[in-house]
BAFIVO-528761 format. One record per residue (C-alpha): y, z, x; residue in one letter. Coordinates in steps of 0.05 Angstrom, whole numbers, padded with zeros to 5 digits, always signed. Last residue first. Layout:
BEGIN
YZXA;...
//
This chain:
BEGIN
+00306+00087+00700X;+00262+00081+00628X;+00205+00127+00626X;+00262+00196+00620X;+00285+00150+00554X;+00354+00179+00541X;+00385+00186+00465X;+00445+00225+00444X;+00504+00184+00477X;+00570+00159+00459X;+00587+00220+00406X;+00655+00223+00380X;+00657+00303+00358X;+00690+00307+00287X;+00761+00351+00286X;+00797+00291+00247X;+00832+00282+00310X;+00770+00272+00352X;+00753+00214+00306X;+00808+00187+00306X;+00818+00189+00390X;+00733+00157+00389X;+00758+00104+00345X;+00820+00090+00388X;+00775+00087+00458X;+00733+00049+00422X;+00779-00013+00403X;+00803-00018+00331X;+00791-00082+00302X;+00770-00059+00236X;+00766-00103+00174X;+00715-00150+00207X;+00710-00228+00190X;+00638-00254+00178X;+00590-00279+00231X;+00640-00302+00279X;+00661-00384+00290X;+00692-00381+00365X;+00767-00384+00378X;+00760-00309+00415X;+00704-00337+00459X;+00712-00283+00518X;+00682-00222+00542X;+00661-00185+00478X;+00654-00238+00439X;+00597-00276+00471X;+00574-00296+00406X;+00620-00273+00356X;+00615-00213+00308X;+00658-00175+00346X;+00666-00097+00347X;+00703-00043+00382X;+00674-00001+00345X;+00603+00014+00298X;+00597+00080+00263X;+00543+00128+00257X;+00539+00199+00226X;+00566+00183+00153X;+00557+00237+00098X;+00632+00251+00065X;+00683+00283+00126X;+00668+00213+00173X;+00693+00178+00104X;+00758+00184+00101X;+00766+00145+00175X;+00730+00095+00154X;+00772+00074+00096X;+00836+00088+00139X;+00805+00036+00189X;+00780-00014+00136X;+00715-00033+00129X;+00670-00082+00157X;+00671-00051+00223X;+00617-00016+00196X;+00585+00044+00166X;+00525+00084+00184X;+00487+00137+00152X;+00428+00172+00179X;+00378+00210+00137X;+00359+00283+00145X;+00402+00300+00072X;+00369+00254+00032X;+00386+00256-00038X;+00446+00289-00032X;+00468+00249+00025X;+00451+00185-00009X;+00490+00196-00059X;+00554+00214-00027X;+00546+00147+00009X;+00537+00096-00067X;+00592+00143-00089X;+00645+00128-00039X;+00622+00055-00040X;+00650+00055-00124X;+00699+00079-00102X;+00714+00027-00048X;+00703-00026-00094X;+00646-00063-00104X;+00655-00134-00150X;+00587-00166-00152X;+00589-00251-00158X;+00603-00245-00088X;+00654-00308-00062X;+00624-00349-00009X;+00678-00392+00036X;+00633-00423+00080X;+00659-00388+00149X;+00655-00317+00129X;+00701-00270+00075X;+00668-00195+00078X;+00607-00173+00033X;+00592-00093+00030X;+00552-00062+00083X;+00515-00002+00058X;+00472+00029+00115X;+00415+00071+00117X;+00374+00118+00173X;+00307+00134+00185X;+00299+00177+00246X;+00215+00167+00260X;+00161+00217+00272X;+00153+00223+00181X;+00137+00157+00186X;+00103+00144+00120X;+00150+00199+00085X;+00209+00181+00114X;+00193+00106+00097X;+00184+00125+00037X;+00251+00159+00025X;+00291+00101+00063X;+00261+00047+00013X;+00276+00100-00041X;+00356+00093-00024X;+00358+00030-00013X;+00336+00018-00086X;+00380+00066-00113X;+00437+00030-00068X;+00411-00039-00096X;+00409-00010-00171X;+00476+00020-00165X;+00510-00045-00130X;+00485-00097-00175X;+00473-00158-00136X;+00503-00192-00083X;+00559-00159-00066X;+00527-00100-00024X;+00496-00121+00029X;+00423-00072+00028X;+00399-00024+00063X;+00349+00007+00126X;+00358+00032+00185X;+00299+00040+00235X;+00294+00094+00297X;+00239+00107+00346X;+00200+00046+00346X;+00129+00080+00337X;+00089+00011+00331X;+00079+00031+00265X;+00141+00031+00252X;+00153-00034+00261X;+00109-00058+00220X;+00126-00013+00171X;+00205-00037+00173X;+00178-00112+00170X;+00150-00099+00101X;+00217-00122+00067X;+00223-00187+00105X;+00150-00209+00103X;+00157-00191+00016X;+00222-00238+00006X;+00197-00297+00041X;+00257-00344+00027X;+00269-00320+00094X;+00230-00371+00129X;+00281-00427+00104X;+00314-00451+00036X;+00343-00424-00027X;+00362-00362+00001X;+00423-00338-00048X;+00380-00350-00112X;+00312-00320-00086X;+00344-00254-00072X;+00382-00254-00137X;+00307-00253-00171X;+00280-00207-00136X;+00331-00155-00134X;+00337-00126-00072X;+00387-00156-00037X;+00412-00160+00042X;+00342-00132+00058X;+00371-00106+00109X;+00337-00098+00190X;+00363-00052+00239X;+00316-00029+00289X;+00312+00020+00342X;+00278+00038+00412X;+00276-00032+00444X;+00261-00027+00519X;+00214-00088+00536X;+00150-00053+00512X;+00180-00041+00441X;+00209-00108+00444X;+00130-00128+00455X;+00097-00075+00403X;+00152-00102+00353X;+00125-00182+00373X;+00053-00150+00354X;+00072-00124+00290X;+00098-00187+00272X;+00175-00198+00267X;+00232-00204+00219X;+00291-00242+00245X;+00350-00203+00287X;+00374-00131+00275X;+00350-00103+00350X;+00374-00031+00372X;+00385-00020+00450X;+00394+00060+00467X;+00411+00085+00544X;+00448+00026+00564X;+00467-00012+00623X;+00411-00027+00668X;+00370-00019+00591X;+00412-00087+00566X;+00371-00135+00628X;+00309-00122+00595X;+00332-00122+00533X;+00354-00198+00540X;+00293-00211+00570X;+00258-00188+00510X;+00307-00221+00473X;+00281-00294+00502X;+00208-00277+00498X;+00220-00263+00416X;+00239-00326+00405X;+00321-00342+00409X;+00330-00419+00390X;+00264-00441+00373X;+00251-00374+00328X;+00326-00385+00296X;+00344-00324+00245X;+00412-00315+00283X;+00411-00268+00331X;+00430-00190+00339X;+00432-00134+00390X;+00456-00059+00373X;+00481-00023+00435X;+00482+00053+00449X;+00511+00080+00503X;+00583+00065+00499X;+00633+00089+00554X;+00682+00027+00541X;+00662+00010+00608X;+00593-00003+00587X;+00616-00059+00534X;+00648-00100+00588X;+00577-00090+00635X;+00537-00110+00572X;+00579-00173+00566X;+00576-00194+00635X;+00491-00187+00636X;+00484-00223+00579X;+00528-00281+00605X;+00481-00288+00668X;+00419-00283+00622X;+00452-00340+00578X;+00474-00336+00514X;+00467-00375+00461X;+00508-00421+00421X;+00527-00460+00362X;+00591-00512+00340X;+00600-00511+00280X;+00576-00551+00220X;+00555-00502+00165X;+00494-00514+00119X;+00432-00474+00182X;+00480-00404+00157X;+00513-00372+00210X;+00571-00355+00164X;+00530-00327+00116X;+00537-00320+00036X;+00487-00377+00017X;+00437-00370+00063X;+00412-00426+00086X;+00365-00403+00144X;+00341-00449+00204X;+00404-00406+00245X;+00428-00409+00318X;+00470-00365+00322X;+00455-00329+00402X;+00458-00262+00428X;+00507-00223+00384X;+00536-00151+00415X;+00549-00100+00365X;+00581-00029+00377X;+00551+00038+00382X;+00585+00103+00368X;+00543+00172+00340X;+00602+00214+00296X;+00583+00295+00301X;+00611+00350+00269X;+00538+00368+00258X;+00476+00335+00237X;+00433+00369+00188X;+00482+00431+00152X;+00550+00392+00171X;+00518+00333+00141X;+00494+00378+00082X;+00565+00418+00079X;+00607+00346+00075X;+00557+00322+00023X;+00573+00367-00025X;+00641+00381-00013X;+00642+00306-00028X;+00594+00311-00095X;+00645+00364-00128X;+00699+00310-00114X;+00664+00255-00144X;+00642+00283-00208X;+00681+00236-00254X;+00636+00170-00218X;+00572+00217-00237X;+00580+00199-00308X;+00578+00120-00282X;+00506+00134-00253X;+00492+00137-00176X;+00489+00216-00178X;+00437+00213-00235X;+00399+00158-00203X;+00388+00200-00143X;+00358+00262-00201X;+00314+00215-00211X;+00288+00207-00145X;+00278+00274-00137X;+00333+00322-00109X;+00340+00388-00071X;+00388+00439-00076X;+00392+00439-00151X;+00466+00442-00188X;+00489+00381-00167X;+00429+00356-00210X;+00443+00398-00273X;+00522+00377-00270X;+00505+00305-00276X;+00460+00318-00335X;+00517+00353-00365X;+00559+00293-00352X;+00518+00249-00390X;+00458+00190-00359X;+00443+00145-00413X;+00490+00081-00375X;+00457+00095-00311X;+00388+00084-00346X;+00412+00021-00380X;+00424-00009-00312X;+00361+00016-00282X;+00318-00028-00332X;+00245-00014-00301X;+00192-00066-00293X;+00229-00084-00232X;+00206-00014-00206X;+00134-00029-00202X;+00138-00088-00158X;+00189-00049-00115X;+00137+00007-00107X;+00078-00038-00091X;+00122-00081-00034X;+00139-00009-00009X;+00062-00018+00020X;+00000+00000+00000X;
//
């Protein structure tokens, strides 16, 4: 059994008319109980639960406080290669647009990691296009290789892989993934990836497992909000991270909620999400699952961000570029999407430190790895 079973299982349920039943009393029950079933998750997600905000922020605040600390963990992205056999409908990298591509070489690898270690960062998340031919699994191996001189933690978020190909990165120096489902919902999912490997909707969401049980240390989990029906995808998200705590009980599961931002083709989400509404989506997954890691992106804006280190996120991304090679040089290049923050490090870790939170660079050392 897989989390394949438990989606199948949940589409026979109507989540949007079980948000609307939910009442304010039932909202007050839950907050009430110090810890929380899956049910009592769709409580906090539910439109009563939207006039309960500020109850659910103190909350929060005392549960991270509780599991994690004043702590804020800083990594920042660096993008190998986008190439891309997908046609995603909302991506910038998509296999549609004309643009020029490109992948980096060893060499270049090697110049952006040392730029990125003189910000002080120690923990790196890689990504790729979905291109096999382009970047196979060899290529970021060597890529990792070359990342561990310089870094204590390298993440991956690139294609779905084998068990095997985990085992390899694994091998190589990888000690976290990063995958999203981007959507959920079945049907949505199938709309917005009309063509290319990821049309496979069940390889994609059981690549978490296989990774895990290859005992990858970390894996973050969550959807891109915009797509579909925010509640039902965070609710969703948020039992994908659940049993995945449960099945790998060794490993630090953590979520993310990226929301859509403009990119090269112009997509416009059918799914309004506002920042509210994003607000909730976080303090719910606190409550639910207090051990859990939170992360949230360059996507947003600074003085977004910057309210919500006090509400349940641990890990933030800065001094970001969704280009290839963006750390160094190509500033004319076609990025992933646009970010909302361009704050370098040293002024995220300054925030951060001013809103009494310790910026944290480091928390992770492999004593095999020299």
């Amino acid at each position: 059994m897989t989390f394949y079973d438990e989606i199948s299982r949940l589409s026979k349920v109507n989540l949007c008319a079980s948000f609307e039943r939910v009442s304010a009393a039932g909202v007050s029950n839950v907050l009430a109980r110090s810890e929380l079933q899956p049910q009592d998750f769709l409580v906090l997600l539910s439109p009563a639960a939207s006039g309960a905000l500020e109850e659910m922020a103190q909350a929060a605040h005392r549960s991270t406080l509780r599991n994690f600390g004043p702590n804020i963990l800083l990594f920042t992205p660096l993008y190998l290669g986008n190439y891309c056999v997908n046609h995603c409908v909302y991506c910038g990298f998509s296999a549609d647009h004309d643009f020029e591509r490109r992948r980096l070489t060893l060499h270049e690898v090697e110049a952006e990691a040392r730029a990125i270690a003189e910000t002080g960062l120690q923990h790196l998340l890689i990504l790729t296009g979905e291109s096999r031919q382009h970047t196979p699994v060899s290529y970021i191996a060597d890529c990792v290789r070359v990342l561990r001189k310089y870094f204590s933690s390298v993440s991956i978020e690139v294609y779905p892989l084998s068990t095997e190909e985990y085992a390899q990165l694994v091998s190589a120096g990888v000690d976290g993934l990063t995958i999203y489902q981007e959507v959920y919902d079945c049907q949505i999912y199938a709309e917005v990836h009309p063509k290319g490997p990821k049309r496979d909707y069940r390889f994609r969401l059981e690549a978490p497992e296989r990774a895990g049980q290859v005992c990858i240390r970390t894996i973050t989990v969550g959807p891109l909000l915009g797509l579909a029906d925010w509640r039902s995808e965070v609710f969703t998200a948020g039992l994908h991270a659940a049993y995945l705590q449960k099945r790998f009980p060794e490993i630090e599961i953590g979520l993310s909620l990226p929301r859509m931002r403009p990119e090269f083709g112009g997509y416009q989400p059918k799914f309004t999400v506002s920042d509210r509404d994003l607000v909730q989506g976080i303090l719910a997954l606190r409550l639910f699952l207090p051990r859990a890691g939170i992360t949230i992106s360059t996507r947003e804006r600074p003085e977004l961000r910057d309210n919500l280190v006090k509400l349940g996120v641990t890990k933030m991304s800065a001094g970001s570029s969704t280009v290839v090679g963006g750390h160094t040089d190509a500033p004319d290049a076609i990025g992933q999407f646009e970010i909302s923050d361009e704050r370098s490090v040293a002024e995220v870790r300054q925030r951060i430190a001013c809103l009494g939170y310790k910026p944290v660079l480091k928390d992770w050392h492999d004593v095999g790895v020299e």
